[in-house]
C-alpha positions in Angstrom: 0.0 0.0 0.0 1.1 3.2 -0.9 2.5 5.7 1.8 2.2 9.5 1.9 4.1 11.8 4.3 1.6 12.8 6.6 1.7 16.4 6.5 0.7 16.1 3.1 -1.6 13.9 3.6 -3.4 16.5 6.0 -3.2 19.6 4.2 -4.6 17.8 1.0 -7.5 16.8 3.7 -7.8 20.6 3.7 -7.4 21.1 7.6 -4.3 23.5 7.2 -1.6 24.5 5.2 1.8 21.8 5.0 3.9 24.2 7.6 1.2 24.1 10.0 0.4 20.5 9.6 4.4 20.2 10.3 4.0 22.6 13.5 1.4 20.1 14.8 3.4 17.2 14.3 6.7 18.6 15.6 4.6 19.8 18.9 3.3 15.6 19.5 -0.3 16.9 18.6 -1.0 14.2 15.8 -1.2 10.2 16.1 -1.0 7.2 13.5 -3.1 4.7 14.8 -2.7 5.8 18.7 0.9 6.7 18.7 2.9 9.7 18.6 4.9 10.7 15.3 7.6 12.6 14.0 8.4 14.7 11.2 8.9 12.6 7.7 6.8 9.8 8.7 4.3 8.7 6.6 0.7 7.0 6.2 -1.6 4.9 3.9 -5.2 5.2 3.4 -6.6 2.6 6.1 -4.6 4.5 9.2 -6.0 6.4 11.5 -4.9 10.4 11.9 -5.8 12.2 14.6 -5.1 15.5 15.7 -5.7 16.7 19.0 -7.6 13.2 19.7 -9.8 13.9 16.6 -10.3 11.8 13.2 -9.3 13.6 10.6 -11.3 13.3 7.7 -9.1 12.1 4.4 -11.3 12.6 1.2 -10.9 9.7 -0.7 -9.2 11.1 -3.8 -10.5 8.1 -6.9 -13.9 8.5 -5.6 -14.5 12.3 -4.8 -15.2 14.6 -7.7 -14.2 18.3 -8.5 -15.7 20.4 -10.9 -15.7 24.0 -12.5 -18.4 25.4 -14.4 -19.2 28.6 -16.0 -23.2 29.4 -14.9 -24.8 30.8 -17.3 -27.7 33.4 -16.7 -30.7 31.9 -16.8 -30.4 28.5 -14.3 -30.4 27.9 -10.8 -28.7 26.7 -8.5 -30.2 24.0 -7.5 -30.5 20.5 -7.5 -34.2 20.3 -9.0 -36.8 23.2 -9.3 -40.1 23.1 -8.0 -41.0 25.8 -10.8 -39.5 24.1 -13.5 -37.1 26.1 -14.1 -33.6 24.9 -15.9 -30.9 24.0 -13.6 -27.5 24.2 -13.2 -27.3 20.3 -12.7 -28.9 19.7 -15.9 -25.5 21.4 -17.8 -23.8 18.6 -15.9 -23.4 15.2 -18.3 -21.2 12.3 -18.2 -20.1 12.9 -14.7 -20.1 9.1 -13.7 -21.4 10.4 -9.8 -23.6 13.0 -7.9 -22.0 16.1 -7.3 -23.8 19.3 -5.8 -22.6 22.9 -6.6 -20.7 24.6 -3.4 -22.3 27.7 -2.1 -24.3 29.6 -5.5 -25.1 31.9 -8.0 -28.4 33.7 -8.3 -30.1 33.0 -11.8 -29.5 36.0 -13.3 -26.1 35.9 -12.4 -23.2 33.9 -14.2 -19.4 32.7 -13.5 -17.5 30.3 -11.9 -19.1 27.8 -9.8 -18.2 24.5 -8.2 -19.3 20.7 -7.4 -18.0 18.6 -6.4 -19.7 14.9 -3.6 -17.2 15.7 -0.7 -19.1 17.5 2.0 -16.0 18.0 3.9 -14.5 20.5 1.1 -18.0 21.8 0.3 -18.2 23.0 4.1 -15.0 24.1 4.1 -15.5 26.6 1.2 -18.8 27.9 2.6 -17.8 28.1 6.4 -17.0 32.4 7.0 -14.8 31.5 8.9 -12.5 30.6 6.0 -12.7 34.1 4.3 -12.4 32.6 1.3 -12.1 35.9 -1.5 -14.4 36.2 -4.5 -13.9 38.5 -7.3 -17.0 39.4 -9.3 -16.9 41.4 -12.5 -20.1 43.9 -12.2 -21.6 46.4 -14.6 -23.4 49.0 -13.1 -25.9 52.0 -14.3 -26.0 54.8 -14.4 -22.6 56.1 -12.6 -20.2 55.8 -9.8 -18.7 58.6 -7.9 -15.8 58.2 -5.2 -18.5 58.2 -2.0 -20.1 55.2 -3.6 -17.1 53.2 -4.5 -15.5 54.0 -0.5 -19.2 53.4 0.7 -18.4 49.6 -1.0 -14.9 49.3 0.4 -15.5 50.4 3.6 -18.7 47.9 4.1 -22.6 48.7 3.9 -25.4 47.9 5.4 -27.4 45.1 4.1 -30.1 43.0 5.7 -29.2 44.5 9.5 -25.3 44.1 9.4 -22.9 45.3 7.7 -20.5 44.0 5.5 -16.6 43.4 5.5 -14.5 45.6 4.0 -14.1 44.8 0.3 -11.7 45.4 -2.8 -13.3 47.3 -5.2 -11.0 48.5 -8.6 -13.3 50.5 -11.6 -12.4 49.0 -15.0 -14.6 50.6 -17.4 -16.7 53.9 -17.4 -18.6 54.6 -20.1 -21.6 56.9 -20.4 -24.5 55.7 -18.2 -22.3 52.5 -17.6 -19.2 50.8 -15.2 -17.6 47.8 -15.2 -15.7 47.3 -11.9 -14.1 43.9 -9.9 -15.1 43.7 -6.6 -13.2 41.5 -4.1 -15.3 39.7 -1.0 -14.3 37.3 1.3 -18.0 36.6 2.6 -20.7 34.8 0.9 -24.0 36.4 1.8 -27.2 35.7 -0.3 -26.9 38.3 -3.3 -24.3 40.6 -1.6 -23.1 42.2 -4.3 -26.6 42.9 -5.6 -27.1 44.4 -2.6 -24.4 46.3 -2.1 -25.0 48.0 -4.9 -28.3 48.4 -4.4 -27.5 49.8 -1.0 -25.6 52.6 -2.3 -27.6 53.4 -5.5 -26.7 51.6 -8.4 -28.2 49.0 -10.9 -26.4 45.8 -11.4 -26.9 44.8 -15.0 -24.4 42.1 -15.2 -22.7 40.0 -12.3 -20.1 37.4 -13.4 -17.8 35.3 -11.0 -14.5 35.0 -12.4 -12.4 33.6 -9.3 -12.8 31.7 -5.8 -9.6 32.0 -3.7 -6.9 30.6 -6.4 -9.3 29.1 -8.7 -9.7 31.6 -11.8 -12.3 31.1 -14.2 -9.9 31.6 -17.6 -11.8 30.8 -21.1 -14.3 28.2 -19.8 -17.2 28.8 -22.0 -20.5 29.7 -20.5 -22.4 26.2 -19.8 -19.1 24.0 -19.9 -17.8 22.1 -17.4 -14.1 20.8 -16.2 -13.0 19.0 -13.4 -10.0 20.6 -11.1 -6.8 19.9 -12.3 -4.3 18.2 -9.5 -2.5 21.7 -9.1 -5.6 24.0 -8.9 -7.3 21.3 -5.9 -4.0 21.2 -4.3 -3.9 25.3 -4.3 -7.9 25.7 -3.2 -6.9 23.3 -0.2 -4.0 25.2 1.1 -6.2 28.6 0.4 -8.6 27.0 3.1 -5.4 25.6 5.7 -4.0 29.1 5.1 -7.6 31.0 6.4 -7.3 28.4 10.0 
């Protein structure tokens, strides 16, 4: 049975980054089947890590499933749809497994979305306590002046709290029109929409084009990919990183 040096093996679980994973070790906190280890040692599959006397959870990597899609407008994010409406799921083909999208995207907005049938990484991506950052690309009407776009930054109100500072850079002005990117690291239902709304402007188009490392690049709108073994590898240490 293959053997994998147990840091790795727990910052591919996506508990924390390599370096921390080798802090915990070099302080006795982790265990192989019961008994303490040291840096450089490794495990298979069928052992049992703990840290801090709890399992940790190793996805099984041949079974578990990672996907990218560009949303288009027009679907939901859902699994089925009372209304009949289309849904994301149905753009999905040939997967070989069930896989259900992590966190969403309204359906009138479009961008990079994932699946994916391990719950562990799912929660992990959602959980605010991550911080995980998302960079829209928004077109707004009619105009922005310099209150609204430090009102953004700074956090507005929305639905009785406000919300975390974000990173807001104009691309595009045009008459009656602006395209900016704006950076979150919280995942509130329609923030951006919102936030907008909140200080005045129309959203007209809302597009996700990155979540933490993962960048959306020239997928066309409706197609699908799974994660290549570099970009899971760097969305797992993005979530050890934010422990």
């Amino acid at each position: 049975m293959e053997k994998t040096r147990i840091q790795k093996i727990i910052a591919d679980a996506g508990y924390c980054s390599r370096r921390k994973a080798e802090e915990l070790i070099s302080k006795g906190r982790v265990k192989v089947n019961g008994r303490p280890i040291k840096l450089g040692d490794k495990a298979g599959f069928k052992d049992l890590i703990t840290i801090d006397g709890e399992k940790l959870f190793v996805p099984r990597r041949k079974n578990n499933i990672y996907i990218m899609m560009n949303k288009p407008r027009g679907y939901v994010t859902t699994m089925s749809d009372e209304l009949d409406r289309r849904c994301v799921t149905d753009l999905l083909e040939d997967v070989g497994e069930r896989v259900y999208p992590v966190g969403r995207l309204d359906r009138n907005s479009e961008g990079l979305l994932l699946f994916t049938n391990d719950g562990e990484f799912a929660n992990s991506i959602m959980h605010p306590s991550r911080h995980i950052a998302k960079t829209y690309r928004v077109t707004v009407r009619p105009d922005i002046n310099d209150e609204q776009l430090v009102q953004l930054s700074e956090g507005v109100e929305i639905d009785g709290r406000k919300t975390l500072p974000a990173t807001v850079v104009v691309k595009t002005k045009e008459q009656g029109r602006v395209v900016m990117l704006i950076t979150i690291k919280e995942g509130r239902n329609r923030q951006i929409r919102k936030m907008c709304e909140a200080v005045g402007l129309e959203v007209a188009r809302l597009r996700r084009i990155s979540i933490g490392p993962l960048k959306l690049g020239m997928l066309k709108p409706g197609a699908w990919r799974e994660l290549t073994a570099e970009e899971l590898r760097a969305i797992l240490n993005a979530i050890g990183k934010e422990n």
